[in-house]
C-alpha positions as CSV (number, residue, x, y, z in Angstrom):
1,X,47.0,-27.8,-8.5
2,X,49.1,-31.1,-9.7
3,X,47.8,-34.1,-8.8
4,X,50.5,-36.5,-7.1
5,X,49.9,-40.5,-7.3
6,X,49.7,-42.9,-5.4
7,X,52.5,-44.6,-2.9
8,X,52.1,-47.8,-2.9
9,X,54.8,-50.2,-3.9
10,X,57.3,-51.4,-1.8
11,X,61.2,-53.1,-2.9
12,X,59.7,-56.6,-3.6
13,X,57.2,-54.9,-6.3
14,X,59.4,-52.5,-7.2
15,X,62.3,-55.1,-7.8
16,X,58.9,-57.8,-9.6
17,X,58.3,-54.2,-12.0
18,X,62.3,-54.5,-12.9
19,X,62.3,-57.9,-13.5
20,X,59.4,-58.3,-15.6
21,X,60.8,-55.7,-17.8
22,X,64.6,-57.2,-17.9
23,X,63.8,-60.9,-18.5
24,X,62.0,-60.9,-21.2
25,X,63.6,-58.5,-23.1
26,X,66.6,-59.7,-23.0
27,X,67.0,-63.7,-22.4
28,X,64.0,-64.1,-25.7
29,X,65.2,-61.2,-28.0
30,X,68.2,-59.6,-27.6
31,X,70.4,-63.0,-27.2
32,X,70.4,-63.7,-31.1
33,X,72.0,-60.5,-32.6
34,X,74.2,-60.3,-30.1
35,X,75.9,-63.3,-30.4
36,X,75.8,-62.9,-34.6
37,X,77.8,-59.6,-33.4
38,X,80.0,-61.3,-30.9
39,X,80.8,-64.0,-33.4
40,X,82.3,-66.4,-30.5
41,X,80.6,-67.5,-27.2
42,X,83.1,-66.2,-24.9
43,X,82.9,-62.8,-26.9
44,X,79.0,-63.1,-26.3
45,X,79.7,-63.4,-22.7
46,X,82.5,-60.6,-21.9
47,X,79.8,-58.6,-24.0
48,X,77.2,-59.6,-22.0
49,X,79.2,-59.2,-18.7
50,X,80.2,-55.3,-20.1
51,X,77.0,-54.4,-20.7
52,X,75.8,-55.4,-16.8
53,X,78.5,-53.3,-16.2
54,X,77.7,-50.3,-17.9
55,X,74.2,-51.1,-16.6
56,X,75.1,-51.8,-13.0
57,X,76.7,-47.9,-13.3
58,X,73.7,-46.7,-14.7
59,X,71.7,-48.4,-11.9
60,X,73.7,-46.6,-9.5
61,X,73.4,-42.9,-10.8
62,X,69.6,-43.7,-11.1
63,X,69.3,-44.7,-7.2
64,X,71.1,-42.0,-6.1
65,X,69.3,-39.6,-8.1
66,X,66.0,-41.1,-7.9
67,X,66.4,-40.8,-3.8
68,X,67.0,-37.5,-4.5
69,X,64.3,-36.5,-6.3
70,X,61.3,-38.9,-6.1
71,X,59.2,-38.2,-8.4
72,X,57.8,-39.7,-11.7
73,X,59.5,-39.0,-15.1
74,X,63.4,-40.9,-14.3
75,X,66.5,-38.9,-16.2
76,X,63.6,-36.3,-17.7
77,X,63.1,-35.3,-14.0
78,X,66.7,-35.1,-13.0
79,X,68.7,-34.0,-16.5
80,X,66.5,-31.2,-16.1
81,X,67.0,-30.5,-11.9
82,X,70.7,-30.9,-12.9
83,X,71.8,-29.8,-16.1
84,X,68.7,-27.5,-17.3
85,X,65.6,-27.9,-19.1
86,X,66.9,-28.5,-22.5
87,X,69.2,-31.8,-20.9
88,X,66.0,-32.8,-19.1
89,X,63.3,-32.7,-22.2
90,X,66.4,-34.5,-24.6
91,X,66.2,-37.1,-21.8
92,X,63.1,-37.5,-21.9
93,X,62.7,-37.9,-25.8
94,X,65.5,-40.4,-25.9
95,X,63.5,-42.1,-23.2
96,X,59.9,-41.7,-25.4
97,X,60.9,-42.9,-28.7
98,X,63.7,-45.7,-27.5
99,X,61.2,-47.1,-25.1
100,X,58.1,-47.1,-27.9
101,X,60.7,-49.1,-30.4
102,X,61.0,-51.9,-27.0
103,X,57.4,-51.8,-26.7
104,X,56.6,-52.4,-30.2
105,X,59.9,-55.0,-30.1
106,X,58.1,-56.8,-26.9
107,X,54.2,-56.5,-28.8
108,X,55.9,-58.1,-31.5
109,X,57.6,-61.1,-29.9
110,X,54.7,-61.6,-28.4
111,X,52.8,-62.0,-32.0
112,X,55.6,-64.0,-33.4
113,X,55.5,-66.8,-30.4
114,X,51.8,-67.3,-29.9
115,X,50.6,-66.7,-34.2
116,X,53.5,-66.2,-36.3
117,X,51.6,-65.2,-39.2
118,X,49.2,-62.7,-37.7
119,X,51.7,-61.5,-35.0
120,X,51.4,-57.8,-35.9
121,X,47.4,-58.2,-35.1
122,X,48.5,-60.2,-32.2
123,X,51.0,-57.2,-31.4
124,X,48.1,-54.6,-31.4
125,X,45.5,-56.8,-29.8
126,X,48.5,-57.1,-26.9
127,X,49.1,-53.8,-26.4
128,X,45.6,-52.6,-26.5
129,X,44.9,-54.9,-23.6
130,X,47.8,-54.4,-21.6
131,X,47.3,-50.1,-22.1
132,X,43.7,-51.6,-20.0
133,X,45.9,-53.2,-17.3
134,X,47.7,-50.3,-16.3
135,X,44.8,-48.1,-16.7
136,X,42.9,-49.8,-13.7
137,X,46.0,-49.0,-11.2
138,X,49.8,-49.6,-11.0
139,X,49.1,-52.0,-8.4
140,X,46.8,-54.1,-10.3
141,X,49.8,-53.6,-12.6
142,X,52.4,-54.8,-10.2
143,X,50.5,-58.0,-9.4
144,X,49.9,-59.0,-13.1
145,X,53.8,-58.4,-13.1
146,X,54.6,-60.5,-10.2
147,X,52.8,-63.4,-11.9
148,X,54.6,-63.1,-15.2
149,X,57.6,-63.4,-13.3
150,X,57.3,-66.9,-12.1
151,X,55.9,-68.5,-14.5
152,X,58.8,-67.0,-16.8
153,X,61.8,-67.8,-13.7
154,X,60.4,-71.0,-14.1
155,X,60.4,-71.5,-17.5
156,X,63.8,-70.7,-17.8
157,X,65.1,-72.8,-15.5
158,X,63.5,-75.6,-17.1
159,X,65.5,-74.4,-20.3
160,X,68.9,-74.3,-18.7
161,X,68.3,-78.1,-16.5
162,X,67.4,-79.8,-20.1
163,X,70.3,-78.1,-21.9
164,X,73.1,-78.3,-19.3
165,X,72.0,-81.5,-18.2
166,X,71.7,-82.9,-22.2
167,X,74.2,-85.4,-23.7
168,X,74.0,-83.3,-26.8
169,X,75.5,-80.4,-24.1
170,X,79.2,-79.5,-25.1
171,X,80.7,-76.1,-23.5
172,X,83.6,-76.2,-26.0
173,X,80.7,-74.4,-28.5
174,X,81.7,-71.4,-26.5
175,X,84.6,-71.3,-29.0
176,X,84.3,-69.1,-32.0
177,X,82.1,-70.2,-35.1
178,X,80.8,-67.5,-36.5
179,X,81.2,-64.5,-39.1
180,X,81.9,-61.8,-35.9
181,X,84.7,-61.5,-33.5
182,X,86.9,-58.4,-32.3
183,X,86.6,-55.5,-30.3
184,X,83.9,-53.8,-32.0
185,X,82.1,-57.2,-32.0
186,X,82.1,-57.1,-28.4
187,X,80.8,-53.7,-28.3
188,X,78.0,-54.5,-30.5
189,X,76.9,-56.9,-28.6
190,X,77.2,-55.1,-25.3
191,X,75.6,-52.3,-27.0
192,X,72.4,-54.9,-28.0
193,X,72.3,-56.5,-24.7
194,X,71.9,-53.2,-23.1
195,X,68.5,-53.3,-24.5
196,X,67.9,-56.1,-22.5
197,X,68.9,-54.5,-18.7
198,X,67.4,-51.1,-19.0
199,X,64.1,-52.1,-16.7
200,X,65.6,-51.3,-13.9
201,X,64.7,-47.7,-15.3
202,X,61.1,-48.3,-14.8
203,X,61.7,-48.5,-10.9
204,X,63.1,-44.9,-10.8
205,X,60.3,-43.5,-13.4
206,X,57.8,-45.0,-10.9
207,X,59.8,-42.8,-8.0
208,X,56.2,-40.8,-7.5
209,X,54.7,-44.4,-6.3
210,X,57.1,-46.1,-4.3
211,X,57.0,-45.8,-0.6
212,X,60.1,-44.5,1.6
213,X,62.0,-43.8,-2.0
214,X,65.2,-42.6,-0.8
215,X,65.1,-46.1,0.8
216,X,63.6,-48.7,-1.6
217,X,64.9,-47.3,-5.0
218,X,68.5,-48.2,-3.6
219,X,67.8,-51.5,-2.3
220,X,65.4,-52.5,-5.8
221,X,67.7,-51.8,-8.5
222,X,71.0,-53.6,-7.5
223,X,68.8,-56.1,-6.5
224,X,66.4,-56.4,-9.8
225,X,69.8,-55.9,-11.8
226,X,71.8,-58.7,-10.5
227,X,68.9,-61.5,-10.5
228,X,68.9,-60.3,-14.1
229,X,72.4,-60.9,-15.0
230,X,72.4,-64.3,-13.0
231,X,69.3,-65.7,-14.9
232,X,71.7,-64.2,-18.6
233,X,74.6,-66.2,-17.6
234,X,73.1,-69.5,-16.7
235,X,70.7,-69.4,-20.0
236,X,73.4,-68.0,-23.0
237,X,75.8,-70.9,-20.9
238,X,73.0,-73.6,-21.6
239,X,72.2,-72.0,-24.8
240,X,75.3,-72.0,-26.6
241,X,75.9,-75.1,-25.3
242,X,74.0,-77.0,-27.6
243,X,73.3,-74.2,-30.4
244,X,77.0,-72.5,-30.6
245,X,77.5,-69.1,-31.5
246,X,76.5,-69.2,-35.3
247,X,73.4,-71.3,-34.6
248,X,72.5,-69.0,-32.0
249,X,72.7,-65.7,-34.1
250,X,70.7,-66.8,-36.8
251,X,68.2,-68.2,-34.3
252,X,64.6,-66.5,-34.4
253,X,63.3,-68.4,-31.3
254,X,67.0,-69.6,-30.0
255,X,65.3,-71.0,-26.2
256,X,62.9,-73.3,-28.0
257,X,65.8,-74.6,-30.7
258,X,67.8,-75.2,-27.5
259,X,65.2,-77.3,-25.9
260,X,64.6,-79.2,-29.3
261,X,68.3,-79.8,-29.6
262,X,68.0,-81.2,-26.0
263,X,65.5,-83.9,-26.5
264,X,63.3,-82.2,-25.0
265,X,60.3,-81.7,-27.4
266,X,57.6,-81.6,-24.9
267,X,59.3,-78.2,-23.2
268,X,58.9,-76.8,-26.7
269,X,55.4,-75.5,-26.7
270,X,55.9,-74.6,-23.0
271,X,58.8,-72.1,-24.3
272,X,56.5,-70.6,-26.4
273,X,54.4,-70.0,-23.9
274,X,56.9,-68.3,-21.9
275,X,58.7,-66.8,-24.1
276,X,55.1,-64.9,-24.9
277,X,54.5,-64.3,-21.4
278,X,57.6,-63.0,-21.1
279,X,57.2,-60.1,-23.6
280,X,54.0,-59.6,-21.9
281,X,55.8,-58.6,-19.2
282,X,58.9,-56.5,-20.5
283,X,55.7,-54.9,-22.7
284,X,53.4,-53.8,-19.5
285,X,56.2,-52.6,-17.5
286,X,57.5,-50.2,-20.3
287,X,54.2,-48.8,-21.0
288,X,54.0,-47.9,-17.5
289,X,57.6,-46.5,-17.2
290,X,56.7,-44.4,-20.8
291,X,53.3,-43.7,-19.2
292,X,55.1,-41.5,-16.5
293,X,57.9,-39.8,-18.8
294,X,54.7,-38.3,-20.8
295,X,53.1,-37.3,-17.3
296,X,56.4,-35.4,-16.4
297,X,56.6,-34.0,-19.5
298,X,53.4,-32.5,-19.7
299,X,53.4,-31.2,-16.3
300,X,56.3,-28.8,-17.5
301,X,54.7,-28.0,-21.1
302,X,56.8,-30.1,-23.3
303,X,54.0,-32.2,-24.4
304,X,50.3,-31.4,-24.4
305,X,49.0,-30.6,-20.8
306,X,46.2,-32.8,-21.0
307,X,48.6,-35.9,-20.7
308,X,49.4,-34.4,-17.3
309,X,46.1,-35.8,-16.0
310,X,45.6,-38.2,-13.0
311,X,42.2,-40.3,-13.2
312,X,40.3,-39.0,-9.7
313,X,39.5,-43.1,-9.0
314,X,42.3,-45.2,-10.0
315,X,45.1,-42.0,-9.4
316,X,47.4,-43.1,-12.7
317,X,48.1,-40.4,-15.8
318,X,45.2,-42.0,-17.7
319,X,45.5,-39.8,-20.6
320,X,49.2,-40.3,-20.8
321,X,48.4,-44.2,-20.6
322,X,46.0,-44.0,-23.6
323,X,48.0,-42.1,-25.8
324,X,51.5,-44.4,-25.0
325,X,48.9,-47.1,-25.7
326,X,47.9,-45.9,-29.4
327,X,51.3,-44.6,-30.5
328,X,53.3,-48.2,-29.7
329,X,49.8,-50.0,-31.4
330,X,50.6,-48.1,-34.6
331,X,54.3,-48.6,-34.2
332,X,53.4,-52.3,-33.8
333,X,51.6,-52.5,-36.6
334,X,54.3,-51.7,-38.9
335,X,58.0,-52.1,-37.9
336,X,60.1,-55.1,-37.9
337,X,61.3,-56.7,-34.4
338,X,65.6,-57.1,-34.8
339,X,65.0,-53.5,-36.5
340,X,63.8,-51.8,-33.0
341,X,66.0,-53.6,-30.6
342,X,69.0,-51.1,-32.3
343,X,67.1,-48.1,-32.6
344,X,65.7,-48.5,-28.7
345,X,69.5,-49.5,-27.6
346,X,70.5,-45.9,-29.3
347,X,68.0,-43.8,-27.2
348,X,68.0,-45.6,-23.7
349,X,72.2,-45.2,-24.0
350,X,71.7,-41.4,-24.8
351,X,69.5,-41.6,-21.9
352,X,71.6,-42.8,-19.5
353,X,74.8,-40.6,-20.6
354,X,72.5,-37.6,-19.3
355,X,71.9,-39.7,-16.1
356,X,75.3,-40.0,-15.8
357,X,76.3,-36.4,-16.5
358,X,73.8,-35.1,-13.8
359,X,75.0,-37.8,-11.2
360,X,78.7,-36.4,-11.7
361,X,77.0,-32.7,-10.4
362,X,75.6,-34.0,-6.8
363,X,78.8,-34.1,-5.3
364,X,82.6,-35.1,-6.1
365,X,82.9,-38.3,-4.4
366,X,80.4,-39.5,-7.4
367,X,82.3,-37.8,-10.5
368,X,84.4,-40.8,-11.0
369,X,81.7,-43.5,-11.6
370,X,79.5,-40.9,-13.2
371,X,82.3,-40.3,-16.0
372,X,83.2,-43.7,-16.1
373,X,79.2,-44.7,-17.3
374,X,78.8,-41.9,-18.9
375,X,81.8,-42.6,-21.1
376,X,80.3,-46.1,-21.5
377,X,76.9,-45.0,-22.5
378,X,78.2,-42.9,-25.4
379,X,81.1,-46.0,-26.5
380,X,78.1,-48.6,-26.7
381,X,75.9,-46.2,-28.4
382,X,78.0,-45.5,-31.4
383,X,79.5,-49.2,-31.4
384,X,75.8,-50.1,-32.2
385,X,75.0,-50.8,-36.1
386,X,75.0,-48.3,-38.5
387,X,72.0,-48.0,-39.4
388,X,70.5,-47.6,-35.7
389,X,72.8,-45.0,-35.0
390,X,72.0,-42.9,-38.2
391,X,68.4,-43.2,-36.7
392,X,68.9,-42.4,-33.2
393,X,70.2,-39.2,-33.5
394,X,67.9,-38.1,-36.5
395,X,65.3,-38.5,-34.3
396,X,66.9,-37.1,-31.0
397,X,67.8,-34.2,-33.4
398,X,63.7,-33.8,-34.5
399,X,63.2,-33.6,-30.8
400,X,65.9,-31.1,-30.0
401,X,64.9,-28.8,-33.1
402,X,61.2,-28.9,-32.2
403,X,62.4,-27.7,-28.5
404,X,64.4,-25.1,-30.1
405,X,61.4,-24.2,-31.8
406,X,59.4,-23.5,-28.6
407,X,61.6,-22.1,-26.8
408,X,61.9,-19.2,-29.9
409,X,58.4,-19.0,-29.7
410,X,58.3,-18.6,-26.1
411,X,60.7,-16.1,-25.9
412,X,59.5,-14.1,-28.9
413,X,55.7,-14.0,-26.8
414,X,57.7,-12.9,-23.9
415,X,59.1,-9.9,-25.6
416,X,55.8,-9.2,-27.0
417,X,54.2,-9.1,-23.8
418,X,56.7,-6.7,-22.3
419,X,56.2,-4.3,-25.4
């Protein structure tokens, strides 16, 4: 018999777990190639304000469909209710491999804020820790998360009082002054600050855990998503402020230049520190959200069936937890940080055009908004660089070839067992 976990996170975890994932993703990594895409600061804005609204659409096809079907495993779980097995399991994929290139991004930023020249040792020793974290319980995990939040919230604010507050502060860098520009500039950069609101997802993979779903899953996501965008505006505002658009996009730590810029040495180490913390966060949170993807996808054969196992004491998929944890240690080890932000982008996107697509079957009333983000999905996707394109969809198309694969051999054992 399947083992079910635990219940036992209410909206204000579940909306701490969304947070911890958004905020440092996006505000510490995502910000810099964005606005090299965007080439103006008001560009950078509309492309941030497009993505929150391809995100707050997403948001909503996830609630409704996470009420509807609680359990862990997100799109995977519903693309496959929906639209069939095949949708469900390429859902899933795009979910697996996008989410390992953020984890490895998040290890990574990590490594690069706290010992720049040994940050992919710092990377591994982070994930390898954090892979303990969530192994001990997901509410051990959701406290750890709460914490990372504030000291983050905090650090930010710090950030945007010393820059907005600055005589070196002058809004008219909002104009454009770099290489960028355009519609498709926009796009890119909508497309890469995606990247940075897709942890609202790890609310509705952790639909198995939550208590009164159909009720808190609603309530956390428009709430976890618009803290997010709040906290965007106010620091890419003080940001570009001082920096401007070019500065900004060629930026590797663009908070600490910022504070630098300001006057404001002493805050500098303290954004490292947060900026670290940060990742931490974004980093523990995805494991867990990939952590559960694996689980659903065991349960229904698509992966091996011993990742469908939930530890007896501490009721999490512990052998789905270990293995996330030693794939996104090797990818750590070896990739390059701007590199996975694209790539992840690709995948999450594809992942949310299925969402899309199986919120426009639950009823009419939703087809309208379910086209409209699915249509969005697929724009930002492609508008994303070449080269993270060309990857995405060699890898989705391993995974659908591989399913092909089984489901030939499957059927081919069938018809020998009939014979």
């Amino acid at each position: 018999m399947t083992q079910e976990l635990r219940r036992s996170l209410g909206v204000f975890d579940a909306v701490v777990i969304g947070l911890g994932s958004m905020v440092g993703a996006g505000v510490f990594v995502a910000l810099a190639p964005a606005a090299a895409a965007a080439g103006s600061g008001r560009l950078l804005l509309l492309g941030l304000g497009l993505a929150a609204v391809v995100a707050y659409g997403n948001a909503m096809a996830s609630a409704r469909l996470a009420a509807r079907y609680p359990a862990s495993g997100g799109t995977y779980v519903y693309g496959r209710e929906r639209l069939g097995p095949f949708w469900g399991y390429l859902a899933g994929w795009a979910f697996v491999v996008g989410k390992t290139a953020s984890c490895a991004a998040m290890a990574l930023t990590v490594g690069a804020y706290v010992w720049p020249e040994q940050a992919h040792a710092v990377a591994v020793a982070a994930v390898v820790a954090l892979t303990a974290v969530n192994y001990g319980g997901v509410q051990k995990s959701a406290w750890l998360t709460r914490a990372i939040v504030a000291v983050v919230l905090a650090v930010l604010t710090a950030v945007v009082v010393s820059s907005l507050t600055s005589a070196s502060a002058d809004l008219g860098r909002l104009g454009s002054d770099g290489s960028g520009g355009g519609a498709g500039g926009v796009l890119q950069a909508a497309g890469l600050l995606f990247f940075a609101f897709a942890g609202y997802a790890r609310i509705a993979t952790l639909g198995e855990e939550v208590r009164d779903p159909a009720r808190t899953i609603p309530r956390a996501i428009p709430m976890a998503l618009g803290i997010t965008l709040v906290v965007y505006v106010c620091v890419a505002l003080a940001v570009l402020s001082l920096l401007g658009v070019a500065e900004l996009g060629r930026a590797t730590a663009p908070l600490a230049d910022a504070a630098r810029a300001a006057g404001a040495e002493w805050l500098v180490p303290v954004v490292r520190v947060g900026a670290a913390v940060a990742a931490l966060g974004s980093l523990l949170a995805l494991i867990l959200g990939v952590s559960r993807t694996t689980l659903a996808m065991a349960r229904d054969g698509h992966l091996p069936r011993t990742l469908a196992a939930v530890h007896p004491r501490f009721q999490v998929p512990h052998h789905a937890e270990l293995a996330v944890g030693l794939v996104v240690a090797v990818v750590a080890a070896t990739v390059d940080v701007r590199g996975a932000i694209g790539f992840s982008s690709f995948g999450v996107l594809v992942y949310y055009a299925i969402a899309n697509a199986s919120a426009w079957t639950l009823s009419s009333r939703w087809r309208a908004p379910a086209a409209c983000g699915l249509a969005g999905c697929l724009v930002l996707a492609f508008a994303l660089p070449l080269s993270s394109v060309l990857a995405g969809a060699a890898v989705l198309a391993v995974g659908a070839a591989a399913y092909a694969v089984r489901a030939g051999l499957r059927e081919r054992g069938g018809r020998q067992g009939h014979d």
